[in-house]
TIMILUM-936402 format. One record per atom (N, C-alpha, C, CB): residue in three letters; x, y, z. Coordinates in steps of 0.05 Angstrom, whole numbers, plus 5000, padded with zeros to 4 digits. Glycine has a CB too. Layout:
BEGIN
ALAXYZ...
// end
This chain:
BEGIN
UNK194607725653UNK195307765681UNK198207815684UNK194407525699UNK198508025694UNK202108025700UNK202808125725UNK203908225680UNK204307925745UNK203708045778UNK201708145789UNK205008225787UNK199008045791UNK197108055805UNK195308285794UNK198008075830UNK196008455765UNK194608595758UNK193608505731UNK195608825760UNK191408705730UNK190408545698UNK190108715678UNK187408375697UNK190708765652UNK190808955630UNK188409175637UNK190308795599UNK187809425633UNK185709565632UNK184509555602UNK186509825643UNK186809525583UNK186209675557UNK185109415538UNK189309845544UNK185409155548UNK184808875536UNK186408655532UNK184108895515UNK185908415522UNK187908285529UNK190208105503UNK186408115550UNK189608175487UNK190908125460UNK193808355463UNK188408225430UNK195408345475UNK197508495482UNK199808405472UNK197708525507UNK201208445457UNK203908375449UNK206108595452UNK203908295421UNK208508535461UNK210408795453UNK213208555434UNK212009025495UNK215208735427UNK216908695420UNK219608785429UNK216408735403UNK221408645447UNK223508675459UNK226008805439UNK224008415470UNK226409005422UNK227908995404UNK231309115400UNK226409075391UNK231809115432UNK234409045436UNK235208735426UNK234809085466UNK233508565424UNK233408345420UNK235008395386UNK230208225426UNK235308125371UNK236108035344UNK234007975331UNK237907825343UNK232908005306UNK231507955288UNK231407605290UNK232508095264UNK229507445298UNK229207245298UNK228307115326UNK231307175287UNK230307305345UNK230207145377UNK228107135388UNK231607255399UNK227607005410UNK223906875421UNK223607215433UNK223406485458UNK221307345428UNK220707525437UNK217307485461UNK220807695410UNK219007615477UNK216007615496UNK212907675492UNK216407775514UNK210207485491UNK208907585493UNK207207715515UNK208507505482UNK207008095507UNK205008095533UNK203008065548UNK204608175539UNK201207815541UNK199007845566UNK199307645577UNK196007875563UNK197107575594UNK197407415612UNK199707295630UNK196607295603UNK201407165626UNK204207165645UNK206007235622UNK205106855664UNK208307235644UNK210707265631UNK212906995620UNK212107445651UNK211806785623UNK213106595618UNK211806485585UNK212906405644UNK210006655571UNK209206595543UNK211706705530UNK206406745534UNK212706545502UNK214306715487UNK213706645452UNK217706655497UNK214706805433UNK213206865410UNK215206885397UNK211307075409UNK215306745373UNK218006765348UNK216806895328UNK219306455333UNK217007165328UNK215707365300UNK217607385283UNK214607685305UNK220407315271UNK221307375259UNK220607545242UNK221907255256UNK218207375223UNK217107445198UNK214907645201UNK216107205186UNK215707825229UNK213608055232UNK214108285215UNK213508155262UNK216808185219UNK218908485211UNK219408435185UNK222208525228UNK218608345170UNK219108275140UNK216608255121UNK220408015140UNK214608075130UNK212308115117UNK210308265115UNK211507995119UNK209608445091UNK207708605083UNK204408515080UNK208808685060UNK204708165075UNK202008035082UNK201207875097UNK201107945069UNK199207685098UNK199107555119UNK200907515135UNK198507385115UNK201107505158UNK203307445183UNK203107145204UNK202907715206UNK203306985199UNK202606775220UNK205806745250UNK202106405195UNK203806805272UNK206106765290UNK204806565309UNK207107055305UNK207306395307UNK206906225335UNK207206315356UNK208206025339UNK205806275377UNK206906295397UNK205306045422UNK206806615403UNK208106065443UNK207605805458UNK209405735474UNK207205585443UNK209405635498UNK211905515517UNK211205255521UNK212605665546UNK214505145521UNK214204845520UNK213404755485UNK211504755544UNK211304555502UNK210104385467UNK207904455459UNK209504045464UNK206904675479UNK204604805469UNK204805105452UNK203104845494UNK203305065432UNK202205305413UNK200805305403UNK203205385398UNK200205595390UNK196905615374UNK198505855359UNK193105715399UNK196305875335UNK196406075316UNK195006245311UNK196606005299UNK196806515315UNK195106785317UNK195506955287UNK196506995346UNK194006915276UNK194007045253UNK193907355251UNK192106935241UNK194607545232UNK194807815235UNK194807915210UNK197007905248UNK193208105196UNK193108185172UNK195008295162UNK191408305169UNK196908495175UNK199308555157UNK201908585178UNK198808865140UNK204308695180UNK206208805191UNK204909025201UNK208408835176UNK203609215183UNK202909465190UNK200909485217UNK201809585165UNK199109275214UNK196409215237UNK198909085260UNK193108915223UNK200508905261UNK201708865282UNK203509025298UNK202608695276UNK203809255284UNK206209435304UNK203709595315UNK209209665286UNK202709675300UNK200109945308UNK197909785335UNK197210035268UNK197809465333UNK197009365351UNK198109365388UNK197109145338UNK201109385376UNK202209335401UNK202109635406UNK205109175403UNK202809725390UNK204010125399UNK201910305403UNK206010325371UNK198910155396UNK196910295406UNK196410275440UNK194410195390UNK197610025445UNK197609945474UNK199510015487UNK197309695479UNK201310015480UNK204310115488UNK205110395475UNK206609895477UNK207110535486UNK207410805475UNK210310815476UNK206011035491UNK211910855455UNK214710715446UNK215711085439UNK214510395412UNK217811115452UNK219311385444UNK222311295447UNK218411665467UNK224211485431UNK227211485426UNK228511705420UNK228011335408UNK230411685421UNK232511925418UNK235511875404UNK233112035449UNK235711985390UNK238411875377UNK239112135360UNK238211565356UNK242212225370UNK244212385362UNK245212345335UNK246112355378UNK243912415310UNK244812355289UNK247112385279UNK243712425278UNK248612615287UNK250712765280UNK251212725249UNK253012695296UNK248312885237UNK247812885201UNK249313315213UNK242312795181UNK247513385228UNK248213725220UNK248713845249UNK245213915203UNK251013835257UNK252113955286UNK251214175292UNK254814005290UNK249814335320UNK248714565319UNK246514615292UNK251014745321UNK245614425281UNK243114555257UNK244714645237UNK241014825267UNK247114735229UNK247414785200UNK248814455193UNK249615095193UNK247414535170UNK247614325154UNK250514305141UNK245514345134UNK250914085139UNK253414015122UNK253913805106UNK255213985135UNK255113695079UNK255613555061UNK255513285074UNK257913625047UNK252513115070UNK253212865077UNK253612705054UNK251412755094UNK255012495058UNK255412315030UNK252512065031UNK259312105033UNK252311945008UNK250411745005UNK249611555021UNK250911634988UNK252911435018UNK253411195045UNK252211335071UNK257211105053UNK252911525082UNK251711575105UNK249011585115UNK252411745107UNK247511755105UNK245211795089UNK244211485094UNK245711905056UNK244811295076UNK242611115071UNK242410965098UNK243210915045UNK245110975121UNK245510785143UNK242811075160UNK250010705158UNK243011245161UNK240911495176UNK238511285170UNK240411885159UNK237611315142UNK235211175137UNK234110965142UNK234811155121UNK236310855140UNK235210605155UNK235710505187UNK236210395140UNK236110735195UNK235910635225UNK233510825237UNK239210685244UNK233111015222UNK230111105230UNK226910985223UNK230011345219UNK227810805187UNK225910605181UNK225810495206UNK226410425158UNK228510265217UNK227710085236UNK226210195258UNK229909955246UNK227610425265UNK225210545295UNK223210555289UNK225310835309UNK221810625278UNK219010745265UNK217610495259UNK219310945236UNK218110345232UNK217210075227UNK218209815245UNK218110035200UNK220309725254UNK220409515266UNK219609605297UNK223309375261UNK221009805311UNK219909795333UNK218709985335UNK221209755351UNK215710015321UNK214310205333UNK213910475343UNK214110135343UNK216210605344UNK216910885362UNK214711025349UNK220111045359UNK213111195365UNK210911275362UNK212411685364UNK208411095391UNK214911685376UNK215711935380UNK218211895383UNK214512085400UNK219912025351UNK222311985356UNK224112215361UNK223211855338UNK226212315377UNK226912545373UNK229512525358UNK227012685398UNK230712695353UNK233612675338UNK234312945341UNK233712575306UNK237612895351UNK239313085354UNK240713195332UNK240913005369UNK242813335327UNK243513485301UNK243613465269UNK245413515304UNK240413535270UNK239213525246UNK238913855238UNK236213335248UNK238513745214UNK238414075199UNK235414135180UNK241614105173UNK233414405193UNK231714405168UNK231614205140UNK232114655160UNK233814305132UNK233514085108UNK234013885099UNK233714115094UNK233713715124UNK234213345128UNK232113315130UNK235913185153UNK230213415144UNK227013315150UNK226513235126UNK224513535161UNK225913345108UNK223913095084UNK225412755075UNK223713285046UNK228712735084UNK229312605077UNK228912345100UNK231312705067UNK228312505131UNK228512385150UNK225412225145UNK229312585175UNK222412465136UNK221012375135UNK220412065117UNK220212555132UNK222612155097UNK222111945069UNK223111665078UNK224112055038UNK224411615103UNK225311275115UNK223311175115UNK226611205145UNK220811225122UNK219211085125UNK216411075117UNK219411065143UNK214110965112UNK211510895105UNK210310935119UNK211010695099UNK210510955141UNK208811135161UNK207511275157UNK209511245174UNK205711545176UNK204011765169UNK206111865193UNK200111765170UNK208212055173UNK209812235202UNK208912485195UNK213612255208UNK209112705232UNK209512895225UNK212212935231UNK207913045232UNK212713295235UNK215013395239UNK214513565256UNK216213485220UNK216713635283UNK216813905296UNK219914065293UNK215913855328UNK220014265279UNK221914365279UNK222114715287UNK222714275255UNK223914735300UNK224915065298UNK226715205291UNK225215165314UNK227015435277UNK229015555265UNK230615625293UNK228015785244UNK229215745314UNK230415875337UNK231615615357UNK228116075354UNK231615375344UNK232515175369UNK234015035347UNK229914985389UNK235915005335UNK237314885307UNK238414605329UNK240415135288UNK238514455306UNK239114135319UNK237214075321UNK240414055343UNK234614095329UNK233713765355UNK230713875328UNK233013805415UNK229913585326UNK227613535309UNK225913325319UNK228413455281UNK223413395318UNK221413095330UNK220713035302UNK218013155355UNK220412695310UNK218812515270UNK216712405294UNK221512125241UNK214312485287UNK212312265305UNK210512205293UNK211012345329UNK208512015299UNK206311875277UNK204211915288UNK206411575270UNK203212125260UNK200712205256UNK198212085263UNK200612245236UNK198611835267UNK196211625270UNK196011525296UNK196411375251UNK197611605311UNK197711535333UNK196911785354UNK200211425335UNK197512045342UNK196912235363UNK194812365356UNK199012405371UNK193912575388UNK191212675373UNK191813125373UNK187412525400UNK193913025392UNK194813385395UNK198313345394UNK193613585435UNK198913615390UNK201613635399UNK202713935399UNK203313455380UNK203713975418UNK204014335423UNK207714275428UNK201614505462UNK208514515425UNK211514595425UNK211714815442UNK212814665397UNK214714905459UNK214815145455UNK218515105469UNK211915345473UNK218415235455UNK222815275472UNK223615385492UNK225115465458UNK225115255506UNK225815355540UNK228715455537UNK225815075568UNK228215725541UNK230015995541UNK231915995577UNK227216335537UNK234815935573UNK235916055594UNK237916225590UNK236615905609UNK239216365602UNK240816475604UNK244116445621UNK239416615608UNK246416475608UNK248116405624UNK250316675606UNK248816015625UNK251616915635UNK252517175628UNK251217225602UNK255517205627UNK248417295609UNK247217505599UNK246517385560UNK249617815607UNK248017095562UNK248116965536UNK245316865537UNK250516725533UNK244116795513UNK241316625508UNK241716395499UNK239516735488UNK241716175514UNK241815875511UNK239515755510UNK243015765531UNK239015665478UNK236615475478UNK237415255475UNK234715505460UNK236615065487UNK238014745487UNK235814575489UNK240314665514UNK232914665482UNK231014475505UNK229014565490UNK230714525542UNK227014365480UNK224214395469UNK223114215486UNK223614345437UNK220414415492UNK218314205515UNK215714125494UNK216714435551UNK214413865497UNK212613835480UNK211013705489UNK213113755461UNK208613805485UNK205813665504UNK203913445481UNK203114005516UNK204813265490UNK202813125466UNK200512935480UNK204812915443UNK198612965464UNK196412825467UNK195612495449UNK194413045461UNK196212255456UNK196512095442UNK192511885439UNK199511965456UNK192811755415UNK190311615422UNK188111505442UNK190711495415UNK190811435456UNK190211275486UNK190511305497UNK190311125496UNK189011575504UNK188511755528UNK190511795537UNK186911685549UNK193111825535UNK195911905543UNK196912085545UNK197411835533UNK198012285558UNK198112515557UNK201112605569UNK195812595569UNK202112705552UNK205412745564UNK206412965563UNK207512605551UNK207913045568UNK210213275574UNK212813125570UNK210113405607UNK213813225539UNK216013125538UNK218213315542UNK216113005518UNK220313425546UNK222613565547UNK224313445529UNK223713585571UNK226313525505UNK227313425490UNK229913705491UNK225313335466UNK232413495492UNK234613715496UNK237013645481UNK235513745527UNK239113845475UNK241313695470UNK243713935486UNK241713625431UNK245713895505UNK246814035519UNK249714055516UNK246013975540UNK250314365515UNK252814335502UNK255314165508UNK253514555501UNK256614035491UNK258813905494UNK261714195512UNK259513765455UNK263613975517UNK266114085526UNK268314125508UNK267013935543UNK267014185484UNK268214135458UNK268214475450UNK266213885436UNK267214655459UNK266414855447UNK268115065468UNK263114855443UNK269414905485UNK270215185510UNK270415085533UNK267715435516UNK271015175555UNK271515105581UNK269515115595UNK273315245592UNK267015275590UNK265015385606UNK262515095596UNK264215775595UNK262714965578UNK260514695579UNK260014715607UNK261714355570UNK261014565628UNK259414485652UNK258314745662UNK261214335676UNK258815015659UNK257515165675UNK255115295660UNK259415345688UNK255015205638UNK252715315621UNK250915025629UNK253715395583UNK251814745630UNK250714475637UNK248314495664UNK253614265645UNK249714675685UNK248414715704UNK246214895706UNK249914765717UNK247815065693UNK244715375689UNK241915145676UNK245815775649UNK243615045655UNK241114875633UNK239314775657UNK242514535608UNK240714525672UNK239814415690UNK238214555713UNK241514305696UNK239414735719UNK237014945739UNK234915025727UNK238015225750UNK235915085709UNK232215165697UNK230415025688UNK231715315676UNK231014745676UNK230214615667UNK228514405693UNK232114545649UNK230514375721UNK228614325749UNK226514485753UNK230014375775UNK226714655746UNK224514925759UNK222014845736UNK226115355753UNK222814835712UNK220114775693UNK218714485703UNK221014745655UNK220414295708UNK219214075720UNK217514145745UNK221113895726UNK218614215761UNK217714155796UNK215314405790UNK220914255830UNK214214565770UNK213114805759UNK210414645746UNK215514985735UNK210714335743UNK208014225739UNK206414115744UNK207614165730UNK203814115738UNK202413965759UNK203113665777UNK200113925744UNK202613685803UNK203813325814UNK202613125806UNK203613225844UNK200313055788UNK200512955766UNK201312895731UNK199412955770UNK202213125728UNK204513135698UNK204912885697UNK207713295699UNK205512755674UNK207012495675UNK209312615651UNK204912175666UNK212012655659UNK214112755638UNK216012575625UNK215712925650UNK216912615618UNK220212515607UNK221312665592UNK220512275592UNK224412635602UNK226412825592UNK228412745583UNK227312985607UNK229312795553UNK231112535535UNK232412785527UNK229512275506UNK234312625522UNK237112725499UNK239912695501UNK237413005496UNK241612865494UNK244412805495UNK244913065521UNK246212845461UNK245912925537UNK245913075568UNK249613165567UNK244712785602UNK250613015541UNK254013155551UNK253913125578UNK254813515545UNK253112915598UNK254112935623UNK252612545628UNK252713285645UNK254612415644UNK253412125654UNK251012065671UNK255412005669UNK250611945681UNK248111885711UNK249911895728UNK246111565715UNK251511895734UNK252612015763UNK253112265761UNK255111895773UNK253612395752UNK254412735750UNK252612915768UNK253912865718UNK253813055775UNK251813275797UNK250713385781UNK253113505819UNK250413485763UNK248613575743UNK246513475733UNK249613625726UNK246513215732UNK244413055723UNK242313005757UNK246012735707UNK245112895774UNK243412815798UNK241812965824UNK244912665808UNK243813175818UNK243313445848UNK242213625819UNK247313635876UNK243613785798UNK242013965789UNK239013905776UNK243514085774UNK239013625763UNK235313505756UNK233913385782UNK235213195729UNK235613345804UNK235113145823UNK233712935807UNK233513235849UNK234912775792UNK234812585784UNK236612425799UNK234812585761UNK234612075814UNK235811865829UNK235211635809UNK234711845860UNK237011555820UNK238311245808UNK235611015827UNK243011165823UNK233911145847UNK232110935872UNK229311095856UNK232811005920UNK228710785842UNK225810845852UNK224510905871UNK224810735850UNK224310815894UNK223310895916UNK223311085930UNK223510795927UNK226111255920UNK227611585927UNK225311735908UNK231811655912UNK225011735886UNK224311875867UNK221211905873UNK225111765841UNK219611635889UNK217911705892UNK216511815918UNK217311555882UNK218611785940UNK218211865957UNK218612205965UNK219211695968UNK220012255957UNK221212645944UNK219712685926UNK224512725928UNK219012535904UNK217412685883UNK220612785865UNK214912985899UNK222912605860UNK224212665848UNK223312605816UNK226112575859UNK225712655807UNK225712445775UNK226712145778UNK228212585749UNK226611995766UNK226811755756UNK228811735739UNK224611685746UNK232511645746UNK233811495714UNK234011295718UNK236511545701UNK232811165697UNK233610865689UNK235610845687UNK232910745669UNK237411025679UNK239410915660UNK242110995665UNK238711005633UNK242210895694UNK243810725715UNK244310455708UNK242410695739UNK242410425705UNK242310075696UNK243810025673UNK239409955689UNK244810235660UNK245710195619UNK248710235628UNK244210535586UNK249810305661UNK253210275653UNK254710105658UNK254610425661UNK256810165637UNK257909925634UNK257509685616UNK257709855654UNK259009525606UNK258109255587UNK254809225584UNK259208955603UNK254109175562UNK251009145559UNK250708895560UNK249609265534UNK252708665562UNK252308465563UNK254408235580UNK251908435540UNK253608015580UNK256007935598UNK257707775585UNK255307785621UNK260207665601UNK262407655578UNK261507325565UNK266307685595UNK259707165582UNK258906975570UNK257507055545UNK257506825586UNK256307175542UNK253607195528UNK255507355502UNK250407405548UNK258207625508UNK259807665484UNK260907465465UNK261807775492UNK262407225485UNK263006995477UNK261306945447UNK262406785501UNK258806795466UNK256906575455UNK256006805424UNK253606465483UNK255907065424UNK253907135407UNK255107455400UNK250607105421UNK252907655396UNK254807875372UNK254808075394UNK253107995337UNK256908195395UNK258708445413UNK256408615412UNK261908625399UNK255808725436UNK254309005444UNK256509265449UNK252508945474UNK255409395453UNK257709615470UNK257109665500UNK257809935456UNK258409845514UNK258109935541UNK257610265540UNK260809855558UNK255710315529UNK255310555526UNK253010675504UNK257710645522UNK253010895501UNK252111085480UNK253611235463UNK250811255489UNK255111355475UNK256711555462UNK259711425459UNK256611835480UNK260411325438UNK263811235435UNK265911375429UNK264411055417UNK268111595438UNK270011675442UNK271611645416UNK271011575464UNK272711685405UNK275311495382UNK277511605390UNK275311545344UNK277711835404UNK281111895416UNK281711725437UNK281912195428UNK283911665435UNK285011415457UNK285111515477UNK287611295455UNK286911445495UNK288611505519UNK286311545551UNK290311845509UNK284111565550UNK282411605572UNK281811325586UNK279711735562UNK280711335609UNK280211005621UNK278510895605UNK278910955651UNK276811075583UNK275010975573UNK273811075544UNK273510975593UNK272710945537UNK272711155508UNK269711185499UNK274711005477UNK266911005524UNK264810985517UNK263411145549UNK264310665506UNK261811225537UNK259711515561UNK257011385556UNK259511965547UNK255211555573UNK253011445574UNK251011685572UNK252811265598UNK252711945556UNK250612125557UNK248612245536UNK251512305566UNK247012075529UNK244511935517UNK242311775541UNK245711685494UNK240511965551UNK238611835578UNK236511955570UNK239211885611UNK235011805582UNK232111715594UNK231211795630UNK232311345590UNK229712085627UNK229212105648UNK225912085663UNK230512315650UNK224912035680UNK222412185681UNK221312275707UNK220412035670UNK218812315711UNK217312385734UNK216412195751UNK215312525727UNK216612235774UNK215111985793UNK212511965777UNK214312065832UNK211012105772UNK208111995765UNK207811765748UNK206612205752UNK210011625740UNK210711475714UNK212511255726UNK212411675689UNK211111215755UNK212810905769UNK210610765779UNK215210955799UNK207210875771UNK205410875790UNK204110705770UNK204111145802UNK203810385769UNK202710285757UNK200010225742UNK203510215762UNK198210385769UNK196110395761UNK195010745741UNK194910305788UNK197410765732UNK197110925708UNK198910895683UNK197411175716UNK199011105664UNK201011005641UNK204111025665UNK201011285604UNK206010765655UNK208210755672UNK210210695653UNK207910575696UNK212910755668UNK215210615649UNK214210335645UNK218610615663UNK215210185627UNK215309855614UNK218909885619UNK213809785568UNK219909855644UNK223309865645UNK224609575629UNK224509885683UNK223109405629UNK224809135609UNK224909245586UNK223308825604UNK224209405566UNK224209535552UNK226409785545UNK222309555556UNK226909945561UNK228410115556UNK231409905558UNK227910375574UNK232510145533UNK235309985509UNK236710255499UNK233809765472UNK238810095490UNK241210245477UNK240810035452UNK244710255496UNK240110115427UNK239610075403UNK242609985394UNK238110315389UNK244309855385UNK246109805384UNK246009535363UNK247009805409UNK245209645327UNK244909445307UNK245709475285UNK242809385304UNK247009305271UNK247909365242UNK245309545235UNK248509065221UNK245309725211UNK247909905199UNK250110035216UNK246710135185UNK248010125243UNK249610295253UNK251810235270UNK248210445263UNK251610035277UNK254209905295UNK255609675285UNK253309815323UNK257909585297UNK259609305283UNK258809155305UNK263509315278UNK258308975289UNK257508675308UNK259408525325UNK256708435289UNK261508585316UNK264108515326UNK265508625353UNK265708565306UNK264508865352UNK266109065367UNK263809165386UNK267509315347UNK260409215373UNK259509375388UNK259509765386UNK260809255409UNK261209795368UNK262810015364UNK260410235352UNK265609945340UNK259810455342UNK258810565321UNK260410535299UNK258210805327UNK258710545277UNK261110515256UNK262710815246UNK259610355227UNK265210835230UNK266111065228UNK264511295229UNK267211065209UNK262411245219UNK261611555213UNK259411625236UNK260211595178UNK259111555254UNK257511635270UNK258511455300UNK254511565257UNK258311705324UNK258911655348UNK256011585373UNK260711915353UNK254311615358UNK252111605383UNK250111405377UNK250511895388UNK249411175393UNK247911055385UNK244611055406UNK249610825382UNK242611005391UNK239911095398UNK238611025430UNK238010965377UNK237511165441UNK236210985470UNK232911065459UNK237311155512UNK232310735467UNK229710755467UNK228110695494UNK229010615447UNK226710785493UNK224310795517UNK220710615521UNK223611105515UNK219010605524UNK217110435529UNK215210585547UNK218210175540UNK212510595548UNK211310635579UNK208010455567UNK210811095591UNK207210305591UNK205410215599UNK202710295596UNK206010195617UNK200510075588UNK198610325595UNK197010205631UNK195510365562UNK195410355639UNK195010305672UNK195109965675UNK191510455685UNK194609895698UNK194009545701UNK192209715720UNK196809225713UNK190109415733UNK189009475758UNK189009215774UNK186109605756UNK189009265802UNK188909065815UNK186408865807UNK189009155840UNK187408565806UNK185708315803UNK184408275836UNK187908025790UNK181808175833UNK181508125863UNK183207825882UNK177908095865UNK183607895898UNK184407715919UNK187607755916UNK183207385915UNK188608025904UNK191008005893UNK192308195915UNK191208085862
// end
């Protein structure tokens, strides 16, 4: 039972909070929200798994045949997607990575995939011939979506989890130039889920003066393919946006709002990730325990008010606030922010990489309980 509704899909429901630390009480999902569950040894053991769980002085033991049956348990019920800016191959050509680098990639895609479940990961500047290495992080059953005509952006998603998946690249134009920045992908998942994803990466201000006005064209067209689908679509639109959640580009050109209740009353988009600015944590909680950052994207040239952005988001469709269908899980959506890839100390990315991952979550329906 969770606020007056009750699972559709059954009631053995667990998720894993994994902004959280390897060890910390993680929530279980059914029935209320005041159950909590110490899996440490989820994330580590290949055999038997025994997890307590219990509040207060009460507990019982839920036994589980492997690691592998416990993620596929929760992520069959839950539907876990991410996005993270590798910066292995800028624009798609490839370039000389060293070992060290490499092995911190791998293992931060093992962790997506194996510890938290991501059922659909995307990744930004990757190159044709990173995929087998991207595939090789993990034990999984992945596939791959790649294009020669869209260089950078690569999907890793698991085979066992989906039952279709279609591609195709969204072509704009800005003076008469051909800008592809945007793969749309329709996937069909086990449980009955059905999405429209948009997956983008938009040019930086790094390349010219004209970024924001090529940012905007992106953004106009990319409104038009949305508001272009059915008013039931359920979408989401991830990547590196080179632009914050306040930006008119994000907010007037996606009409993406920061109000749920805006988004659903217009039939706008939905950002969460309003909620991600600024400190990820508070200064007690820096104190007591290990540095987060305030951002996604970390700067290393000085001199600005700030040296951390937030343009790495999470967008979607009203149809995906409506609980009595698949919906965001918003306690869930995170800024991934974990050794290898970050300093514990600082929160920072480490040298060799500036962007750290957002992950996402969605629900599957609830329905109203009676007398509720």
């Amino acid at each position: 039972m969770v606020d007056g509704y009750e699972l559709l899909s059954g009631s053995c429901d667990f998720f894993v909070p994994y902004n959280r630390r390897l060890g910390d009480p993680l929530h279980l999902g059914d029935f209320n929200g005041d159950s909590f569950v110490d899996i440490a040894t989820v994330n580590r053991a290949r055999d038997d798994v025994s997890i307590i769980m219990g509040f207060g002085s009460s507990c019982e033991d839920l036994r589980l045949a492997s690691q592998d049956s416990a993620i596929i348990s929760a992520a069959m019920k839950r539907f876990w997607f991410a996005w993270w800016n590798t910066g292995l191959s800028p624009n798609g050509k490839q370039r000389q990575t060293s070992p060290e680098r490499w092995e911190v990639v791998k293992e931060v895609i093992r962790s997506l995939i194996d510890d938290c479940g991501i059922c659909f990961l995307s990744l930004g500047e990757v190159a044709e011939r990173d995929i087998p290495q991207l595939l090789g992080a993990s034990a999984a059953p992945l596939c791959e979506l790649y294009d020669d005509s869209l260089p950078g952006i690569a999907i890793v998603y698991r085979s066992d989890m989906t039952r279709s998946v279609k591609q195709r690249i969204l072509t704009s134009y800005y003076l008469r130039n051909r800008l592809r920045r945007c793969l749309h992908v329709e996937l069909s998942a086990n449980n009955a889920l059905n999405l429209h994803l948009f997956v983008l990466h938009w040019p930086s201000d790094a390349y010219g003066n004209d970024g924001p006005l090529k940012r905007a064209r992106l953004a106009e067209d990319l409104r038009q393919e949305l508001d272009d689908l059915d008013v039931t679509a359920q979408a989401i639109v991830l990547g590196d946006f080179n632009e914050e959640p306040f930006s008119s580009v994000i907010s007037q050109g996606l009409e993406a709002s920061r109000s749920r209740e805006r988004a659903r009353k217009k039939r706008l988009r939905y950002n969460p990730c309003w909620r991600q600015l600024g400190e990820q944590q508070s200064l007690q909680a820096e104190i007591s325990g290990v540095r987060l950052g305030a951002g996604t994207y970390y700067y290393r040239q000085s001199g600005a008010e700030t040296q951390w952005y937030n343009f790495d988001q999470i967008l979607l469709s009203s149809s995906l606030l409506d609980p009595q269908r698949w919906h965001l899980f918003e306690d869930e959506l995170s800024i991934w922010c974990k050794p290898p890839l970050s300093n514990d100390k600082t929160g920072k990315p480490n040298s060799k990489f500036d962007h750290l991952p957002v992950l996402g979550c969605l629900h599957p329906p609830l329905t109203r309980t009676s007398g509720s």
